[in-house]
Every structure is written in structure tokens, then in C-alpha cells.
C-alpha positions in Angstrom: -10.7 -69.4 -55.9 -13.7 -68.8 -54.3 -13.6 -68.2 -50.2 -16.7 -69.2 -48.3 -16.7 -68.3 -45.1 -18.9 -70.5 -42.2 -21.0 -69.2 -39.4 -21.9 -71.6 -37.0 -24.8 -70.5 -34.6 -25.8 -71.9 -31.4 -28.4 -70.4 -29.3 -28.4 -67.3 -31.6 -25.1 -66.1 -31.1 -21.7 -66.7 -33.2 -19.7 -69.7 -31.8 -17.2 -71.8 -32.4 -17.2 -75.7 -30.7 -14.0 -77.0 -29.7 -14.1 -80.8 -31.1 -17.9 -80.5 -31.4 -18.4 -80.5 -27.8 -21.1 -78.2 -27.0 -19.6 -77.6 -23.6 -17.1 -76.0 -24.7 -18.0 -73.2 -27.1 -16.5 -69.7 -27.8 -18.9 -66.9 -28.5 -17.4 -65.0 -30.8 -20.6 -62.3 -31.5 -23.8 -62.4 -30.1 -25.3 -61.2 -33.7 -25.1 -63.7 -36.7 -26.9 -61.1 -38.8 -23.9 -58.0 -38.3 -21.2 -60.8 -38.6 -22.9 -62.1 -42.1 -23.4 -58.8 -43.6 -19.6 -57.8 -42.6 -19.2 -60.8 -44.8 -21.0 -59.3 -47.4 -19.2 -56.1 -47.3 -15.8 -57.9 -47.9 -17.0 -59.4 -50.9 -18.0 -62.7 -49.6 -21.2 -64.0 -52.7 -21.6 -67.2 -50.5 -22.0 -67.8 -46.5 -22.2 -71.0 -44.6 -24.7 -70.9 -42.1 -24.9 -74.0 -39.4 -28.0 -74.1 -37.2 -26.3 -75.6 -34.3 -29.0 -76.1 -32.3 -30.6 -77.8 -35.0 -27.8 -80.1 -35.9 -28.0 -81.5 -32.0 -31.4 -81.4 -31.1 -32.7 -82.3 -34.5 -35.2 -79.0 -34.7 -34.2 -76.2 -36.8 -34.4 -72.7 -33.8 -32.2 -70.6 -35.8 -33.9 -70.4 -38.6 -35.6 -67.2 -38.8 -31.5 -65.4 -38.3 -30.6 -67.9 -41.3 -33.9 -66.4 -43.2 -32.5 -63.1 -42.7 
């Protein structure tokens, strides 16, 4: 079975939307890039990334962390 685990990011930091209200995010990390590579040191060959920000506002501002 292959695992792939999602990062969502909203204004550059980790979060996590509760019923896709914006309003009412957690911030779980402020660095999407240390959170993927942990990732990639468990073993993770695949990582949903969501440009948050982009999803709403229809302009993709994350993507230079995604690029990374």
C-alpha cells in the first residue's frame, strides 16, 4: 500500500482547515519545506502539496515552497 501523506499550506506555513473554513485554521509548522523532507526521511516517495492560498484566491503564492 502506498501512504501519501498531504501538506496543505496557507500563507506559507503548515495548516490544517477545519471544514475548509479559512477562519479557522491550525498551524501546525511554520516550515512546509522541514515538514516535507521529515517526510522524505520516513520513506514517503510521494507528497501532496495544496497551495491554499491558491485554491481560494485563484493565484498560485506558494509556489516557489512547492518548487522546492
Amino acid at each position: 500500500m502506498l501512504l501519501i501523506p498531504a501538506i496543505d499550506i496557507f500563507n506559507k506555513e503548515c495548516v490544517r482547515l477545519r471544514q475548509g473554513n479559512y477562519s479557522q485554521k491550525t498551524v501546525f509548522d511554520k516550515n512546509p519545506i522541514e515538514i516535507a523532507q521529515r517526510w522524505v526521511d520516513e520513506g514517503a516517495q510521494r507528497i501532496h502539496l495544496v497551495d491554499l492560498n491558491g485554491a481560494k484566491d485563484g493565484v498560485a503564492t506558494n509556489y516557489k515552497i512547492i518548487e522546492k
